[in-house]
N, C-alpha and C positions, 0 to 999 in steps of 0.2 A: 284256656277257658273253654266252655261247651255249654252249648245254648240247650243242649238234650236235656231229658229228666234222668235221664243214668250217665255221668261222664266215666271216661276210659277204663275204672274196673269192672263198670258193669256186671257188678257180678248176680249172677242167680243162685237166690236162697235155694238149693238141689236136695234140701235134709232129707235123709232115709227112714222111713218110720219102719220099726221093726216092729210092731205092736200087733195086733191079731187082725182076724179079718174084720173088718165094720161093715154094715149091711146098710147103702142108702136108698130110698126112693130113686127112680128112672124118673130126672129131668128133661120132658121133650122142648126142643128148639132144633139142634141141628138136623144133620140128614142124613146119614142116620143116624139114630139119636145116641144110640149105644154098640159097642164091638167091644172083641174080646183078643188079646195080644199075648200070645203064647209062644213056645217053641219055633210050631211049625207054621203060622200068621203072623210074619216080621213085619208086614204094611197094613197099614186101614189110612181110608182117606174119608171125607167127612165135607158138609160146606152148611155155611151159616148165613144168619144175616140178622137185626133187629131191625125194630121198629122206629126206636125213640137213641136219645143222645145222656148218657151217662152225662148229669147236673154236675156232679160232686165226687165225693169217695165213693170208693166202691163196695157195696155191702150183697154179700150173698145172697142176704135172707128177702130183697127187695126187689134184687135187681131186673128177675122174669116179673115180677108184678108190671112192676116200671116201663118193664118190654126193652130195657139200654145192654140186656145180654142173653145171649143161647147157652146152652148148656151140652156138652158132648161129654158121654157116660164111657168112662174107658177103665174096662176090667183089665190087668194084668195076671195073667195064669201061666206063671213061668212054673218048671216041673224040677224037681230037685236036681235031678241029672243035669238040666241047661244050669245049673246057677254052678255046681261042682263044674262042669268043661269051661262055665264061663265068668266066673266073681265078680269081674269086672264090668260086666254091663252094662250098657246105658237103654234109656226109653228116651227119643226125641222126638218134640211134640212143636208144632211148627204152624202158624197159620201163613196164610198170604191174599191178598188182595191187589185192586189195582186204585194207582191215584195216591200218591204221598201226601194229600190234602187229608184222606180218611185216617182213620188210625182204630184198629184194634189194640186192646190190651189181653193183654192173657195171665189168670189166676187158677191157678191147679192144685186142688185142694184135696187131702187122704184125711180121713179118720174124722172127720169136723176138722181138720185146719190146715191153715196154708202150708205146701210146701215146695211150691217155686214160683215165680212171676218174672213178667217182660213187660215191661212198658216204658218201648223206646219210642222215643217221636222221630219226625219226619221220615218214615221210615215206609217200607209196604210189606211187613212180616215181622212177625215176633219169636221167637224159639227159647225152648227151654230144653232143659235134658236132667234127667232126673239119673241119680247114680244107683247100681242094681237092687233098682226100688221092691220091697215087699210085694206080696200077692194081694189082690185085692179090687174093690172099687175105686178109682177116683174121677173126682169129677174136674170139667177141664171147660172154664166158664171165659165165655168170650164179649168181652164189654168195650160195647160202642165209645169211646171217647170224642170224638173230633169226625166232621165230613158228614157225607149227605146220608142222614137216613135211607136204609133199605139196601144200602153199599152191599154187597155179600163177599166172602170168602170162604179158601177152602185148609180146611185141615189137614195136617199128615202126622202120623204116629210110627214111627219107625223104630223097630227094636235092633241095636246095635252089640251083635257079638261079643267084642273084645275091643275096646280101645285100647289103641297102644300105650305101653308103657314111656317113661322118655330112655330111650333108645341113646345113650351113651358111649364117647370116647372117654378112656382113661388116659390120661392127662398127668405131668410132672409139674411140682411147685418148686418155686424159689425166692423166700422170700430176702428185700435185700439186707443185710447183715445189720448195717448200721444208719437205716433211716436214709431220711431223702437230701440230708444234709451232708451226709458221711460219703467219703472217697470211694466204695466200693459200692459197685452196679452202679444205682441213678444216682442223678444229683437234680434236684431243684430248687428254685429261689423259693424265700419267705414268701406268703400266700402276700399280695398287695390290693388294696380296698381301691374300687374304682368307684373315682365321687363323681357326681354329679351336682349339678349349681341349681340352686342352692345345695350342701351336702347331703341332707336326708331328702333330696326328689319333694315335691307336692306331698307323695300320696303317702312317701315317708319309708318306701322299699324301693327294691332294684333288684329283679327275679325274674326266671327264665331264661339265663344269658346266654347268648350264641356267639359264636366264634370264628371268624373266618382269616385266611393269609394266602397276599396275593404271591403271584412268583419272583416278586422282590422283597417280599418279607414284612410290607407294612402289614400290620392287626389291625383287624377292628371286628371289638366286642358290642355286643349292643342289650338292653333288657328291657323289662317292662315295670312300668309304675302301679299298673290297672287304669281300667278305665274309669272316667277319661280323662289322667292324668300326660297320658302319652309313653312314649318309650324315649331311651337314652340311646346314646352311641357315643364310643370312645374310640379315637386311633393312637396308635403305636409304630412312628417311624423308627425308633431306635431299637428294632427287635424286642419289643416288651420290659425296655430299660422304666419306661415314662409313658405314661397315656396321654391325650388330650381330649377335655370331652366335649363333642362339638355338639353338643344342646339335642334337642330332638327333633328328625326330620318330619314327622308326624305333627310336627305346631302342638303336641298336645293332644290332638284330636282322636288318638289311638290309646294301646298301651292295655287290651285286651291279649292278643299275642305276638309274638313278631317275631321276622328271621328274617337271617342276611345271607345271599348270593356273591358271586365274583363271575366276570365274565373275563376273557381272556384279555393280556394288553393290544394296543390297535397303536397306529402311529398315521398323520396325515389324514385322518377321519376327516370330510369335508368337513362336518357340524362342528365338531368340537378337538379336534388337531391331535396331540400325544396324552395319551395314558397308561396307569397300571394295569388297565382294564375298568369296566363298569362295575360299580358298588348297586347291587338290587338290595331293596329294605321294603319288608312290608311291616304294617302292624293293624294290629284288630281293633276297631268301636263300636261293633255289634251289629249295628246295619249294615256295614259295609269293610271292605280292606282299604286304608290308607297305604297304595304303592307311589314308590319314590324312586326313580336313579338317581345316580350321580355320576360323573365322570373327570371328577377332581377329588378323588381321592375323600370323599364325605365333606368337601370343604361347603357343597352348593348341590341341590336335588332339583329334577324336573319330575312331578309326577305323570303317573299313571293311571292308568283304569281299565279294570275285567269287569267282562260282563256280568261275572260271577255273584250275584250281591245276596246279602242275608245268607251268609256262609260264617262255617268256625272255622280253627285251624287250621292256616295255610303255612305251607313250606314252599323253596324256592331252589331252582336248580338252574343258574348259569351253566352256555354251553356256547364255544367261542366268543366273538365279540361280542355279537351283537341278541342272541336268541337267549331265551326265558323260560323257564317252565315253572306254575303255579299250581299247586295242589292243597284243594281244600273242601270242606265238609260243604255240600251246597242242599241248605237247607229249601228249595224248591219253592221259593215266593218271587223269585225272577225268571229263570228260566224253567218251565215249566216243565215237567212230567220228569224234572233230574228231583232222584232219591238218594244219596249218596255221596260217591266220591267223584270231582269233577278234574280235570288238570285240562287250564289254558296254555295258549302260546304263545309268546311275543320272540317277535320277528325285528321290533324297531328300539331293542333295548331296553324295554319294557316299559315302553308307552301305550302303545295298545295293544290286547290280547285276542285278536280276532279267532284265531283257531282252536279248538278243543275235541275231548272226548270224555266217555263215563268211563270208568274204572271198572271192567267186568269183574264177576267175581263169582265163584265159585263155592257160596257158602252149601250147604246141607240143601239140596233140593232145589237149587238154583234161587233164593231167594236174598235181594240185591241187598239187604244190608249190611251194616258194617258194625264194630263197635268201638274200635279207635282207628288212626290211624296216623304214620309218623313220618319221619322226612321223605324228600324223593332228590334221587341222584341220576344223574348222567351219565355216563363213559362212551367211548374219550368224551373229556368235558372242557379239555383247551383246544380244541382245532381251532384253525386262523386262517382264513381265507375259504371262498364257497361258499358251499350249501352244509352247515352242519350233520351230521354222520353220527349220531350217540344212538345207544339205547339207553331207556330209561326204563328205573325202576320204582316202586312205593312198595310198601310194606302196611296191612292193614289185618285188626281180626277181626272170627266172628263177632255177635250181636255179646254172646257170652262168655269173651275173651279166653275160649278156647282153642277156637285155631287157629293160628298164624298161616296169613297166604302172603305169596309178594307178586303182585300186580309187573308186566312190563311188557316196554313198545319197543319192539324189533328196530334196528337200526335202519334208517336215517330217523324213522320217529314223527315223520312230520304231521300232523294231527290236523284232522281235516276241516274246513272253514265249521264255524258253529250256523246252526240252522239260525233262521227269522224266528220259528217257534216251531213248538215240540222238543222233544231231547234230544241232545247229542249221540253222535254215535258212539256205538259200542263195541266199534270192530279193532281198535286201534289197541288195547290190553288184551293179555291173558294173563289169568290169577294161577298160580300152582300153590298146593298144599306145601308148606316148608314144615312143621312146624304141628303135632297136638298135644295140650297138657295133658297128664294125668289124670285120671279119675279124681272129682274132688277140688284140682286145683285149677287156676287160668293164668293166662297170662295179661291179665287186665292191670296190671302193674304200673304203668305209662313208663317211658316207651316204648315200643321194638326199632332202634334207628335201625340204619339199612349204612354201608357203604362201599364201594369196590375199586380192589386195588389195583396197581398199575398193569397186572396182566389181564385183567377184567374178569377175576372173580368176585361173587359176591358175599357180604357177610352178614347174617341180622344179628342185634343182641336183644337180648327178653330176659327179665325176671318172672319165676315164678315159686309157689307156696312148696314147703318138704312137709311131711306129715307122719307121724307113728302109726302103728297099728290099731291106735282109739282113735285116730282121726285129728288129733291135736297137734297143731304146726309145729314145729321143730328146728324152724330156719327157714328162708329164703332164699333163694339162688340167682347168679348171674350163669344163663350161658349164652354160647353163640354155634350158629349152625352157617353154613356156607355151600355154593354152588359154584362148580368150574364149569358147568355149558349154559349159561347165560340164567340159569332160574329154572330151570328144566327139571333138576332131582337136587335133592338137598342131602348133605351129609349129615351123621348122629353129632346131637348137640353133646357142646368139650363145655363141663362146668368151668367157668374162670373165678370165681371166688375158691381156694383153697379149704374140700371140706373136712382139711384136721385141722383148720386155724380156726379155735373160737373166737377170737377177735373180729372175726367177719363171716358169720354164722348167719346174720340176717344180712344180706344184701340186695340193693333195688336201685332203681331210678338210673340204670348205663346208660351208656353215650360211646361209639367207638369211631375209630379213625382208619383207614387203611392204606397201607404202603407200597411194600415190594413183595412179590410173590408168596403169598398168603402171611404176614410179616401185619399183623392189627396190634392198635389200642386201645385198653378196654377201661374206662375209670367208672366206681358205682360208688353211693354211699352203705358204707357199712357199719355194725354193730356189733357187741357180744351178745347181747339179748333178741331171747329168741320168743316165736309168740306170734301173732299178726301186728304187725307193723303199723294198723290202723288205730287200733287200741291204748289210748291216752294212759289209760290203766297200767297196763301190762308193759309198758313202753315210757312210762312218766321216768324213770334214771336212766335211760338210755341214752347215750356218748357216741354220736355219730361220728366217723372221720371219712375222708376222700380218699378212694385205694387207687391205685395203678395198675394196670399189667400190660407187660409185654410178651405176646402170643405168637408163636409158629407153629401155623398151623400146618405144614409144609411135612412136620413128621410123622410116622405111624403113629408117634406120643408125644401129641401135642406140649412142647412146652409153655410153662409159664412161671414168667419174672416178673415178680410184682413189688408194692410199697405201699406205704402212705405217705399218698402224693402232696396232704394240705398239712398244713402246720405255720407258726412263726418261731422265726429266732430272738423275738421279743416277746414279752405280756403274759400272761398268767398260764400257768403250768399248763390245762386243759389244751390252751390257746398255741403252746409249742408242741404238746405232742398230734398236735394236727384235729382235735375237736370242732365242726362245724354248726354242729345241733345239739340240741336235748330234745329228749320226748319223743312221741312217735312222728312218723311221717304218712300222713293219710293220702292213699289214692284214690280218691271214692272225686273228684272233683269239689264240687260246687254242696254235693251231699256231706260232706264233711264235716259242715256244720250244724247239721242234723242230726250225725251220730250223739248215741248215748253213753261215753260221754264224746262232744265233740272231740274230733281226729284233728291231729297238727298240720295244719296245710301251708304254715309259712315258708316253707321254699318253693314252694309252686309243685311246678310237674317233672322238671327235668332241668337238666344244665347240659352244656358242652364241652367237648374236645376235638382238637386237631394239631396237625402237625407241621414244620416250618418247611421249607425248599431244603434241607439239611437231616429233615426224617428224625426231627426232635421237637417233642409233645407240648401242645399249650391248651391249658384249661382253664373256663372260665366257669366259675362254679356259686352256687347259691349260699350263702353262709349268714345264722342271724346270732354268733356266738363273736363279742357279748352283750350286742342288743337283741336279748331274747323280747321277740313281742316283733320286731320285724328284721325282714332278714335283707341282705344286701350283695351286688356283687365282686368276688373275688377273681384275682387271678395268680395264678403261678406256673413257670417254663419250666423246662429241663434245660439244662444246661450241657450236663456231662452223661456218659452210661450208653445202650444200646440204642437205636430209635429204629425207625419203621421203615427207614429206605438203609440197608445195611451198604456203606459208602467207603472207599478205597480214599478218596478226594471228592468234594463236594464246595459249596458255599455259594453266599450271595450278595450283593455291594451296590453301591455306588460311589462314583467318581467325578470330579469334572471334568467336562470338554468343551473348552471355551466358555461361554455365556449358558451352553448345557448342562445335561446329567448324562451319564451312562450310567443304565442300570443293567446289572446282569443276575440271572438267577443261574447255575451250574450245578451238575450232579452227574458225579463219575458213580456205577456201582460195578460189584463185579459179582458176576451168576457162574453155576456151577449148570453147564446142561450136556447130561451125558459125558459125563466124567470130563470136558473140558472146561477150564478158566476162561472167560469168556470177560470184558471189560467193555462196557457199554454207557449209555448217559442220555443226557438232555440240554441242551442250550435255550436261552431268551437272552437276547440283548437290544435294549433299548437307547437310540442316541436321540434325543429329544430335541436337541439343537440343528440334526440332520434328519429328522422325519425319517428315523428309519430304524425298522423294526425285523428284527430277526429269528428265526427259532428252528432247530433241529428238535424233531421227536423220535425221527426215525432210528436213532445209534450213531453212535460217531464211529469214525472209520480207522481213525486211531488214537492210543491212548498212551502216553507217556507220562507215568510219573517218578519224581526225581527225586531230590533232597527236600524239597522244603518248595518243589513246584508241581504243576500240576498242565501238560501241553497236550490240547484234542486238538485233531482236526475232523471236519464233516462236513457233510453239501445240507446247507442251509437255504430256506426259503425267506425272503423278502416277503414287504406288506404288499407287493403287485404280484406277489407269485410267481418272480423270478427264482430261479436258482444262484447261487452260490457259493465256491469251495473255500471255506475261511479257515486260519486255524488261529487258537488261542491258548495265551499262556494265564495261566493262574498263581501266584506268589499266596503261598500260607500266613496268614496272618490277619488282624481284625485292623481299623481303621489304626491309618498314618503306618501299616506296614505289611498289610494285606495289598497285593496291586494286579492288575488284569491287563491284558494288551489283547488286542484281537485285530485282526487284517482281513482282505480280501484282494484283488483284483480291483482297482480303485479307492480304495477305503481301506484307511487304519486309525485306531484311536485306540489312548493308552494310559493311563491315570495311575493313582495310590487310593486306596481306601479311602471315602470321607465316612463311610458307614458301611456298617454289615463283619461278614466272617467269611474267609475262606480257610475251611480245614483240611487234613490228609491225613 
């Protein structure tokens, strides 16, 4: 949800008028009133100011009566020569002020009529970008909305060369032969409905749903009702066999947006003794974020509180046990002189969020807004013991979902106390350009997730618009672009929707995962029908389904193995070959129901994906087929086929010991570096009945596998941050025949599966 007047496509009407010269009157207001933007004059700058507060709409013909706008007169005299060297050019027209309480709007208008506008709130700038617009007058009217009379600002007019084209890798498909049910490549389970009590929720949906799994394999999905219905959450101790849905930790009070975190497991915590780790949950009801822990597994929450308030969409990134990190739109009625994007800190498991920072950013001209912006992640995000050590990162665009940047804090990250008053600082991000659309198109599509994989590269995914040579959309794309020096340079985006498969021609709304050496997950909704996707019209037979792929980005040519990952093995034909939707799917937000004709906003904005301690994919996804009228959420695993952590021996279980559990999460993999085989891994083991808590991340030191076992040994760290040499045997097999043994120098304990998998 988005408390703005333009949610996440924000897009600016940019239309190109090819029509002759029109000759207007010189409107004075600004300073100077008029300039002329040509080959060899790329800048003009310009400052304004009214008198009076724009009442109402805003009308041209009134508005210098009224005194609620200036007027700046801007000739464009581009010369035949620049338009042949350069077709593709842009005119970006940009104001800025100071004080997110004020707000400018900007209306830029050719020939007698509109053809662009910005009118975002809480914001301190507006930008538009007109695509290699006609020669001519236009006029570029600046209307006071909101804040203190006599406010002033200044103009910039920049004439932009050559925007880049999207700058592509060519990429191999695969799709898999026989479905998501068939024996070769994937395999997945029938899509299953996660109820909530009563079954159709309050508000009568279940949307938005997020996804997380700790290092022992419980799930838990969570969604949103709307407000102020509240949100749901579901757990999954039998690796996704059966949910349980444990009501809403929110009382109800939320259910505007929500997502869910994991902090690492902890064992002997003074407070609260052995766990998976901490469950963070937030969710949205307008004034504020309902935050919640837990540290029994969702059974029981202690809430939270940032100082963050009258903020949108917030996202959450656990990092070891106990540290938080909270990212969300803060709409500037608490802490004052914040315009933007804020991320707090907790330190006490996300009880309170005493430290923060803004979000620097890098837009066109230094000007701090934003116009979506989507998860933020960690790395490493399981350390265990100390001072946490991650950098963090977010992904956000411009105001005109043209540029994609991805914000991040150098490692250790720690974010400095929040002032008494005035803004936070801004020294703790830097934004790098990842990312510009094409002439024409954006990437206002929701979302761009962000994730990084276990060598600590980065990956974003984005949709955006294809178009012919009239201008008429064609399709929609999924790609993904990636960085191996922390966010520093971005590689050419690899399309992952297949473009000679017309069965997924139009694709939007991704979500991905990542693994092992650039080794991602990528699921989006797809169609045959092509068009904008907003358009109820054009989009009224359109047969959405949920794709898969599986990406190695690791080659010169990227490959990718994909599916359609939803479907059932029961109910109506649509229903088995994996059908989620009809109609269009609108990203315009809240505006949605404004369009003419209104746009399909019943699955919300996005859904999710992730992957198990086993590097096999679980998604939880939006689906309203076949209660069309409201949608609700699904889920389905992988069971069999390739995953994201490519593993020689892996698995994860529990067992008893004594009146305890052991849990253990395991993961053999083997890498190829500089031509040698190389077997490496990860340990966690938890004995809950001896407060003691183990974990290698470092590699094990050796690797033995057998027939049907699986023997590491490695120097493991304890919860006191002792060392010790332990070695463990793993038996292949699922509960009552799967079994673990592990030892030390003091300690041994050694069971048979009561749950989980271990594979070879």
């Amino acid at each position: 949800m988005d408390l703005r007047k333009s949610f996440c496509a924000l897009r600016l009407t940019a239309a190109v008028i090819t029509l002759g010269f029109v000759f207007m009157p010189a409107m004075h207001g600004a300073t100077p009133s008029a300039e002329t933007l040509s080959g060899s004059s790329t800048k003009l700058t310009y400052t304004g100011t009214t008198a009076t507060i724009n009442p109402a709409t805003f009308d041209p013909a009134t508005c210098q009566t009224a005194g609620y706008c200036d007027v700046f007169t801007l000739t464009v005299s581009v010369s035949n020569a620049f338009r042949t060297a350069h077709p593709n050019f842009r005119v970006n027209i940009q104001f800025g002020w100071t004080g997110n309480t004020n707000e400018f709007d900007m209306y830029d208008y050719f020939g007698g009529g509109p053809v662009a506008t910005s009118t975002n709130s809480f914001v301190t700038g507006q930008l538009t970008r007109l695509e290699h617009p006609a020669n001519g007058i236009y006029t570029i009217y600046a209307s006071f909305s909101l804040g203190v009379p006599g406010t002033s600002y200044t103009g910039t007019v920049t004439l932009q060369p050559t925007p880049p084209p999207i700058a592509k890798l060519a990429a191999s498909y695969t799709l898999d032969p026989d479905g998501k049910f068939g024996p070769q490549m994937f395999q997945f389970t029938s899509d299953l409905l996660l109820v909530a009590t009563p079954p159709s929720g309050s508000a009568g949906q279940d949307v938005e749903p997020g996804i997380v799994i700790d290092p022992f394999g419980n799930i838990y999905v969570s969604a949103i009702e709307g407000v102020p219905a509240g949100s749901d959450l579901w757990r999954s101790t039998d690796f996704g066999n059966t949910f349980t849905y444990l009501g809403q930790p929110d009382k109800g009070a939320g259910g505007g947006d929500e997502d869910l975190a994991l902090g690492s497991p902890f064992a002997a915590d003074q407070l609260f003794g052995d766990s998976t780790g901490r469950l963070y949950y937030s969710s949205l009801n307008l004034a504020d974020i309902n935050l919640q822990t837990s540290h029994d597994m969702g059974n029981t929450f202690l809430p939270g509180d940032s100082p963050a308030k009258v903020v949108d969409r917030m996202w959450l990134a656990g990092v070891g046990t106990s540290r938080d990190y909270l990212i969300t739109v803060q709409l500037g009625a608490d802490l004052q002189g914040t315009n933007s994007l804020i991320v707090t800190q907790s330190d006490d498991g996300g009880i309170t969020y005493p430290n923060g920072a803004l979000v620097s950013q890098a837009i066109l001209a230094g000007t701090p807004q934003t116009g979506f912006h989507s998860n933020i992640v960690a790395f490493p995000g399981d350390l265990r013991g100390g001072t946490p050590n991650s950098t963090v990162y977010t992904p956000f665009t411009s105001a005109d979902g043209v540029d994609l940047y991805v914000a991040s804090c150098p490692a250790p990250c720690n974010l400095p106390p929040l002032p008494l008053s005035g803004p936070p600082s801004k020294l703790s991000f830097t934004s790098t350009l990842a990312f510009t659309a094409p002439p024409g198109a954006t990437l206002g599509n929701v979302f761009t997730p962000i994730a990084v994989d276990n060598d600590g590269a980065v990956f974003v995914a984005f949709s955006t618009q294809q178009f012919d040579s009239n201008g008429h959309q064609t399709g929609q794309n999924v790609y993904v672009v990636w960085s191996n020096n922390q966010g520093k340079t971005w590689s050419k985006a690899v399309q992952i929707n297949n473009p000679n498969d017309r069965s997924t021609a139009t694709a939007m709304l991704p979500w991905l995962t990542a693994g092992d050496q650039g080794s991602i997950g990528v699921f989006w909704y797809g169609t045959n029908v092509v068009g904008d996707p907003n358009n109820q019209t054009v989009f009224a037979n359109a047969k959405w389904k949920i794709f898969y792929a599986l990406v190695n980005t690791t080659l010169t040519t990227p490959a990718v193995q994909y599916v359609v990952a939803s479907g059932t093995n029961t109910g109506t034909a649509d229903q088995m070959a994996g059908v989620v939707h009809y109609g269009s799917i609108c990203t315009q937000g809240l505006n949605c129901n404004t369009a003419m004709p209104p746009g399909n906003r019943e699955l919300a904005e996005y859904a999710e994906l992730t992957h198990d301690p086993l590097g096999l994919i679980h998604i939880a996804f939006s689906e309203d087929n076949p209660t069309a009228g409201s949608a609700f959420t699904w889920y389905t695993k992988q069971t069999a086929g390739p995953g994201v952590l490519p593993n020689v021996g892996s698995g994860a279980g529990l067992f008893n010991i004594g009146t305890g559990t052991g849990n253990f999460g395991l993961l053999v993999e083997s890498h190829k570096l500089s031509g040698t085989s190389l077997r490496e891994g990860t340990l966690t083991y938890l004995d809950t009945s001896a407060n003691i808590l183990l974990s290698d991340t470092a590699g094990f030191s050796l690797v033995r596998i057998g027939t049907n076992t699986i023997q590491i040994s490695g120097t493991g760290t304890l919860q006191n941050g002792s060392a010790v040499n332990f070695t463990a045997t793993a038996t292949a097999g699922g509960p009552g025949t799967g079994a673990f043994a592990i030892s030390w120098p003091g300690y041994s304990a050694s069971g048979t599966l009561v749950q989980g998998q271990i594979v070879k």
